[in-house]
Structure formats: C-alpha cells, structure tokens
C-alpha positions in Angstrom: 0.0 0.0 0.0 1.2 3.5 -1.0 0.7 6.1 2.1 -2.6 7.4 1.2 -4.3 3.8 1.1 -2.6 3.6 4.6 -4.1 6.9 5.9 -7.2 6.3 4.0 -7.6 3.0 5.7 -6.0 3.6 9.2 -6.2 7.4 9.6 -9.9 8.9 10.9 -11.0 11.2 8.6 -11.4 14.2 9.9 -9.1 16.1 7.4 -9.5 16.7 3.7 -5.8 16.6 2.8 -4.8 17.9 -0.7 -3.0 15.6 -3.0 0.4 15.6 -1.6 2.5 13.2 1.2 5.7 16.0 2.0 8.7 13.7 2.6 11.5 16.3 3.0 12.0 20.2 3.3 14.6 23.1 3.9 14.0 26.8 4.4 10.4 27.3 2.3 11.1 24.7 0.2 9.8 21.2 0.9 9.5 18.3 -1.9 7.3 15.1 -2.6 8.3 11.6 -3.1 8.6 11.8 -6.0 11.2 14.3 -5.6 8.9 17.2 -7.0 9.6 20.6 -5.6 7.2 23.1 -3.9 7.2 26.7 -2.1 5.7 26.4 0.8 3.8 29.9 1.5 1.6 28.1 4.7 4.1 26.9 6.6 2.4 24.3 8.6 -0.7 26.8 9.2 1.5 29.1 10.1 3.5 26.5 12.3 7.0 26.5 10.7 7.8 30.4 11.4 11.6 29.9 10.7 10.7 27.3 7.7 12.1 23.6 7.1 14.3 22.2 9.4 16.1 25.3 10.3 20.0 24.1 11.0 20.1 26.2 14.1 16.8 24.8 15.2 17.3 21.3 14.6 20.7 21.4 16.4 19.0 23.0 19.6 16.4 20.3 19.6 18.6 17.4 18.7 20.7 18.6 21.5 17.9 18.4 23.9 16.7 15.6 22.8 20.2 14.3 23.5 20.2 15.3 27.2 16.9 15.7 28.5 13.3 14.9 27.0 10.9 15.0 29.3 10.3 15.8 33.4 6.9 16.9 33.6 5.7 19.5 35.7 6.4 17.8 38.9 10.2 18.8 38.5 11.9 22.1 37.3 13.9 22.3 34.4 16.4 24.6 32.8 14.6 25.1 28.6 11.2 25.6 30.4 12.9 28.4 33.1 14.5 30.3 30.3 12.1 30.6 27.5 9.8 31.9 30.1 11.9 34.7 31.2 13.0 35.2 27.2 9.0 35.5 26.4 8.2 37.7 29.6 11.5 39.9 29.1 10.7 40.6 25.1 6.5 40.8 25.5 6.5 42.9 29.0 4.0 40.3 30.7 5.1 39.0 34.1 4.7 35.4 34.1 4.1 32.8 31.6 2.3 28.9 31.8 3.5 26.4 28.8 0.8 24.6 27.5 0.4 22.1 24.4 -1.6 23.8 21.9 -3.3 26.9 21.1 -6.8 25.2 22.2 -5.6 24.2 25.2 -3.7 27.5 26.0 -7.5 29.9 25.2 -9.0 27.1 27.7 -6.3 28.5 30.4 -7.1 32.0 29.6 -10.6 31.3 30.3 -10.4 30.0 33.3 -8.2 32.6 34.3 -10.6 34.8 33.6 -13.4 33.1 35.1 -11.0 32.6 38.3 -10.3 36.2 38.5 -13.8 37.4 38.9 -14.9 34.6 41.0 -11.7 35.8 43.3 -12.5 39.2 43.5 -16.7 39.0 43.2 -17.4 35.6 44.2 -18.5 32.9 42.6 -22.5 34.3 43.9 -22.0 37.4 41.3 -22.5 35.1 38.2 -20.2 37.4 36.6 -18.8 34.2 34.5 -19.2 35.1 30.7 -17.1 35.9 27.9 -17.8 37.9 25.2 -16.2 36.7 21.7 -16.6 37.6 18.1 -18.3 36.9 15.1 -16.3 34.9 13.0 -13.3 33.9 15.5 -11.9 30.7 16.0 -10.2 29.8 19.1 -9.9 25.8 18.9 -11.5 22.7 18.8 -11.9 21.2 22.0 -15.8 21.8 23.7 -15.1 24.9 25.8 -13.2 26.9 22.5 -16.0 25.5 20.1 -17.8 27.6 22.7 -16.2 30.5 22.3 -15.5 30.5 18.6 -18.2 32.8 17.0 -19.2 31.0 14.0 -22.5 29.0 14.0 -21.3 26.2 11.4 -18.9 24.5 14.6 -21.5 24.7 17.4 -23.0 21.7 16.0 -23.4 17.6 16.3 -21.3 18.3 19.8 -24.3 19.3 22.2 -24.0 20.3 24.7 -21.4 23.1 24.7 -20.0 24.6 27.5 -22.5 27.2 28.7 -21.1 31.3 29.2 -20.1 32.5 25.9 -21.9 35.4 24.2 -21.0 36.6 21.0 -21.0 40.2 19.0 -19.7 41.9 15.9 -15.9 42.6 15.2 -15.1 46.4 14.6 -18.3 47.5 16.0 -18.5 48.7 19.1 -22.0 49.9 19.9 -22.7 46.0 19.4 -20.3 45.0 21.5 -21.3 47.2 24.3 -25.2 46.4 24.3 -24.3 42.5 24.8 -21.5 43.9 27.6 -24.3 46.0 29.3 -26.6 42.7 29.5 -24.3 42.2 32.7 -22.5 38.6 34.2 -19.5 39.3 32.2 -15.8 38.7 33.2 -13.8 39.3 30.1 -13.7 39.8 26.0 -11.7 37.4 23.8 -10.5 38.1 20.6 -8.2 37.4 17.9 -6.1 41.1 16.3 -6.3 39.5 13.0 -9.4 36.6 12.6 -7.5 34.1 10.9 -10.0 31.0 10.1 -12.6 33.6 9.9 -11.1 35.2 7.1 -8.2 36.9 7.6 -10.0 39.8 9.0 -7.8 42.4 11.1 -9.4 44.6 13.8 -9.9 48.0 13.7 -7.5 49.7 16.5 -9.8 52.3 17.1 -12.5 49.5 18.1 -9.8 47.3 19.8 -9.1 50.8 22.3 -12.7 51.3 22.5 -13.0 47.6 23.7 -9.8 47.9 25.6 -11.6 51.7 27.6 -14.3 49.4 28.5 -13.1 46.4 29.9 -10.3 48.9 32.0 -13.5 50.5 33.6 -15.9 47.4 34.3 -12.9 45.3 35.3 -13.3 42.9 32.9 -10.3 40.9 31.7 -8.8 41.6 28.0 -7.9 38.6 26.9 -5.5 38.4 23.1 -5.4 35.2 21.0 -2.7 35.7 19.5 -1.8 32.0 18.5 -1.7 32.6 14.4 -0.6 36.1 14.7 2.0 36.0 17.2 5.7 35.3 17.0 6.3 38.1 14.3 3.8 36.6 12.2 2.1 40.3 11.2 5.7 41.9 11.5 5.8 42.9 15.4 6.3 40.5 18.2 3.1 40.8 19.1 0.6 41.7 16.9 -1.8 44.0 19.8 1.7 46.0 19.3 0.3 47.4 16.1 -3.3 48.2 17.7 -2.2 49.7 20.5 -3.6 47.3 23.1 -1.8 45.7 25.8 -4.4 42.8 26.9 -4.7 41.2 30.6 -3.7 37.6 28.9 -2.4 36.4 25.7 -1.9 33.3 24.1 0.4 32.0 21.7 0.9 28.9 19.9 1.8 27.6 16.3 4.7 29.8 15.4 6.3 29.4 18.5 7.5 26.2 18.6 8.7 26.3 15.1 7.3 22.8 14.2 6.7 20.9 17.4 3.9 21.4 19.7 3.4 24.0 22.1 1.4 26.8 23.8 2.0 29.7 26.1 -0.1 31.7 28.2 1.1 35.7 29.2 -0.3 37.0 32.3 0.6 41.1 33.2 0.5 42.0 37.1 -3.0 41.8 37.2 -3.7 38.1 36.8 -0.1 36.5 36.9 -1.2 35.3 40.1 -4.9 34.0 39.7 -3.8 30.3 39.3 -2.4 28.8 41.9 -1.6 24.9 43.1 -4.3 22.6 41.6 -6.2 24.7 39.1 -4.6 23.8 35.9 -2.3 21.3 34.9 -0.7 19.4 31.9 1.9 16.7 31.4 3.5 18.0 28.4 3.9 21.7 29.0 7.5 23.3 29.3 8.5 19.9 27.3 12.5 20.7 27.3 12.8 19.1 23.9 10.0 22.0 22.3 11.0 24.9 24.6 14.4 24.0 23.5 13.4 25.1 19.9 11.0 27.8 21.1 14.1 29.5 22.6 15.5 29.7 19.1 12.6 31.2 17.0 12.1 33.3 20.4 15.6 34.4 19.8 15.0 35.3 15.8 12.3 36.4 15.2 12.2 39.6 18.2 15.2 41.1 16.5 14.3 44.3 14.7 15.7 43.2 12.0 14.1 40.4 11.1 10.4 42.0 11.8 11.4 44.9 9.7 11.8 42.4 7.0 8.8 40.4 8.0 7.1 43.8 7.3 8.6 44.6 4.2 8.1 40.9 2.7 4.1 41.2 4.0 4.2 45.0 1.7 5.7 42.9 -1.3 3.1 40.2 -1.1 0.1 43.0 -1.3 1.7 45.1 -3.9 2.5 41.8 -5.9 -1.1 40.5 -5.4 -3.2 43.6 -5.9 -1.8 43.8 -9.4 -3.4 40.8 -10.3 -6.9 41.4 -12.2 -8.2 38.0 -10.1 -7.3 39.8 -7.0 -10.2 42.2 -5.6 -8.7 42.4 -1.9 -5.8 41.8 0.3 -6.4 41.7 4.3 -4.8 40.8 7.0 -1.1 42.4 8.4 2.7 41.7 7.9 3.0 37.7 6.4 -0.4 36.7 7.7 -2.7 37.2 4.3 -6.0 36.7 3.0 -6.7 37.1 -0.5 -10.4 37.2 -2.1 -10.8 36.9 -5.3 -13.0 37.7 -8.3 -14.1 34.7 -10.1 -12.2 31.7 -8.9 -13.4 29.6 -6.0 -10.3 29.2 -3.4 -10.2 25.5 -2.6 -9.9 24.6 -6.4 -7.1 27.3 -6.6 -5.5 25.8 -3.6 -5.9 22.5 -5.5 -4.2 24.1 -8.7 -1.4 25.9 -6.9 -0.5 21.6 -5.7 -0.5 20.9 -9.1 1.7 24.4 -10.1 4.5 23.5 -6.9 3.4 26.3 -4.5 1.1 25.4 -1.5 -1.3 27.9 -0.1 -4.2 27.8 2.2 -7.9 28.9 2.7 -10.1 30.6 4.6 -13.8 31.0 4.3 -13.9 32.3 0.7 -9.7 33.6 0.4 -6.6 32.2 -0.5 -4.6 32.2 2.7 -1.0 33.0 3.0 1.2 32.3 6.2 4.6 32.0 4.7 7.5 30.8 6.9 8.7 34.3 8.5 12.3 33.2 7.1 11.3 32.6 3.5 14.1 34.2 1.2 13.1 36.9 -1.3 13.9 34.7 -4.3 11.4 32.2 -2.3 8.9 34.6 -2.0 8.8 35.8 -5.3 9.1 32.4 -7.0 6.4 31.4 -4.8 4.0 34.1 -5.5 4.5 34.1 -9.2 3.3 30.5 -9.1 0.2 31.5 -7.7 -0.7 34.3 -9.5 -0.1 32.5 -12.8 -2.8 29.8 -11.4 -4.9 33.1 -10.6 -4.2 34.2 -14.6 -4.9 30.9 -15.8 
C-alpha cells in the first residue's frame, strides 16, 4: 500500500488533505516523493515560522533531545525556566504557563478569567461570561468550540459549555449592548481573525473595547496563537493596535514545528492560578521549549520583523496587481486574499498541481509563509500563484 491507502484505511477522517505526502524540506522549500519541488507559502498553518528544518533549530532540539526529553511539571527544568523569562523579558508580561496547543492555552485564559472574577466578586456574582466575536476561531476542544463565533462548529457536539456570548468585530455599539446585558468577566478576541477570514481589527475598536473592559474590570484577553511570533511583523501583533491585553496566548509559530502553547499573564492576573487549578503533562517539554528558545531568539530582532514587514508590503503590492485579485487583508505575512471569479479551494488544488502550497479561509486564499522565506522564495512562490490566478 502507498501512504494514502494507509491513511485512508487507518487514519480517521477528519481532514480533507490535498493531493500531496511532503517527505522532506529546507528553508520554504519542501519536496514530494517523488522528488517534486514546492514553495511552501503556509508553513504548517502558520506552524513552521523559521521554515524547514532550520539548521540552528534542529541542532537545539537534537541537543535536547540528547540530554533531557521529558520531566513533567512535577520537576523544574532549565529550557522551560529560560524561555519563560525570554517570552516575559521581550513581550512585557510578568509570568508565563506552557501549555500544548493553542486550544488548550485559550482554555487556560478562560479559566483565568473566570477565576479572577470569582476571586475578587465571588462565585454568587455570576459574573462568568465571555464575550467573543463573530467569526473567531479559538480551537477545537468543547469549551473553544464555545467561544469560537461561528455557527457552522457549534453543531453535532451538544452540549457546549455554557457562558459564551458573541457580537460583531469592529463594532463597538454591538459589542457594548451584549457587555451591558451584565454577568461578564472578560472579551476574547483574535487582532487578525484568521479562520474567519483573515480579518484584522480595527485599533480604534480594539481601544474602544480595551476603555471598557479597563473600567468594568473585565479581563482583555488576546489570542494571538496565528498572529503572534512576528507573524504580522511585530512580536506581538496588539503592538500594532495599541492594546496591551490582561492575557495572551500563543501557539503555532512558536515552537517552530513541534507542539506548544504559552499563556502571558501582566501583574494583574499572573497570580490568579495557583496549586491545583490547571495542569498538563506535556507543558514546558525541554525538547520543544528548547526550539521555542531559538525562534524566540530570531524572530524579536528588529531586524528580522522589519523584514517580516517589508516581505508582508511585497506580497500585497504583488497580489493587488493581479486582475483576479479584488482584496488583500490581514497584516505583515499573515494574508487573505479574495478573489473575483475563482473559487479558493480549487485554486488551492491548482497551486499543488503548479509547486506552491497555499491555504484557505472561508472564501480567500490564505498565506502564512515561513517568516524566514528568502526573497527569491517569495517571489518564486508568488508568481506560481498568480499565474494559477491568470490561468
């Protein structure tokens, strides 16, 4: 059997894969089996920030993986101690809990959240909802199937855990009638809406949002798991809306290929958890925060995000010239493309076929290139796609 009879027959299937089985890859360039090439503008999802097996990378995890795998959190150890201070020294947030995914890290916010008002109001106050918005996406499990604000997942998984209210991104008259409805403890949302479409937020309704919460003590809480890690050309992407939130959560980009998630906590709620409320076995793995440390490292130079920056200005100037182009969203590397007459999963499909890989979302092409791609890369890469576009 070749490997998609073996995933057909062994794999559940929950994912519908595109016609490709990656064997090998370097920088933004990964190949097939058959040895064809491909420019990888998607990176994982967004996973692979520094790109293909990265020599410095590989090295720090091989080296890890050498000396140290695993502890758990029963035991301290030195990877997990020094990407926190690295994260909480470059971000500006006082302590940090390493989680496994970017799910799992939104469920710790939340019950941060819900913690912090239960401390401070009790747990008689009800004060124990969160207000998302429409068209966010902030993971699979029950509780961020909750809190995602898109109708088309809160199905076949009844029931959903209960407290999550939902209102309009970039308007905030809607967000404040839900708000005044009272029993609220905090407002989670994504700077850029990646699955929802690529969608950034306006700043002036992120401060607006930001005024109100200040004043009600509610809890500001960022998901920042796709657009973090210099993925929209500054650290963090609130950086560019002028927001500082409570909480923030980060994922994907961060490990640079293996799994992890991180929770930020400022001053405010640093503290709220404490022995016993939350827990996981893998968090702080040495072997991932080993490699965190590294994309940590790179990509919070100035440097690089400048170039992150000017690479993201390339890809809009490049794409808006095509006459199969109507928009580009999004900020820095972290795109979304819609598009006049062409339905984006069949381009997706095509751009396989032309060596370039790109992704969806909704009704867009998506592109999350890895923040290291070289300019030849890049440009090579987007060529490929808008000749699919042309074709």
């Amino acid at each position: 059997m070749n490997i998609f009879e073996l995933d057909r027959q062994y794999i559940m299937g929950t994912y519908r894969r595109q016609n490709l089985c990656i064997k090998q890859g370097s920088g933004a360039v990964c190949t097939d089996e058959s040895g064809k090439e491909y420019i990888d503008l998607g990176s994982g999802i967004g996973v692979n920030s520094l790109g293909y097996c990265d020599k410095e990378w590989a090295d720090a995890v091989s080296k890890q993986a050498h000396t140290l795998q695993h502890t758990s959190n029963l035991y301290y150890s030195a990877p997990d101690a020094e990407l926190a201070q690295m994260l909480c020294e470059k971000t500006g947030y006082q302590k940090v809990l390493f989680q496994n995914s970017g799910a799992e890290a939104n469920e710790c916010a939340i019950k941060i959240a819900r913690k912090y008002s239960a401390d401070c109001y009790g747990e008689q106050a009800c004060r124990n909802r969160i207000l998302t918005l429409v068209n966010s996406f902030h993971g699979r499990t029950v509780t961020t199937l909750a809190a995602t604000g898109q109708d088309v997942f809160h199905t076949h998984f009844y029931p959903f855990t209960e407290g999550f209210s939902y209102a309009p991104a970039n308007d905030f008259d809607a967000v404040k009638a839900v708000l005044a409805q009272g029993g609220f403890c905090a407002v989670m949302f994504e700077p850029v809406q990646g699955e929802g479409g690529v969608m950034e937020l306006d700043a002036d309704f992120l401060k607006e949002v930001a005024d109100y919460c200040a004043a009600h003590d509610l809890l500001l809480i960022a998901d920042e798991v796709q657009t973090g890690m210099g993925r929209t050309g500054t650290l963090l992407a609130c950086e560019q809306l002028g927001v500082k939130p409570d909480v923030v959560t980060l994922a994907k980009g961060l490990g640079g290929g293996l799994p992890i998630g991180a929770v930020l906590a400022n001053e405010k709620t640093c503290n709220v958890l404490s022995y016993g409320d939350h827990g996981t076995t893998f968090g702080g793995n040495p072997v991932v925060c080993a490699g965190a440390k590294v994309v940590v490292s790179r990509v919070s130079d100035p440097s690089f995000l400048l170039e992150v920056q000017k690479k993201g200005v390339f890809l809009k100037r490049k794409l808006l010239a095509c006459e199969e182009v109507t928009g580009v969203s999004g900020l820095g590397m972290m795109l979304g493309i819609s598009l006049k007459t062409k339905e984006a999963a069949k381009v997706c499909a095509q751009c396989i076929e032309a060596g370039v890989i790109v992704l969806t979302a909704k009704n867009k092409i998506r592109l999350l290139p890895p923040l290291s791609i070289s300019w030849e890369e890049l440009t090579e890469g987007v060529e490929r796609l808008i000749s699919v576009l042309n074709a």
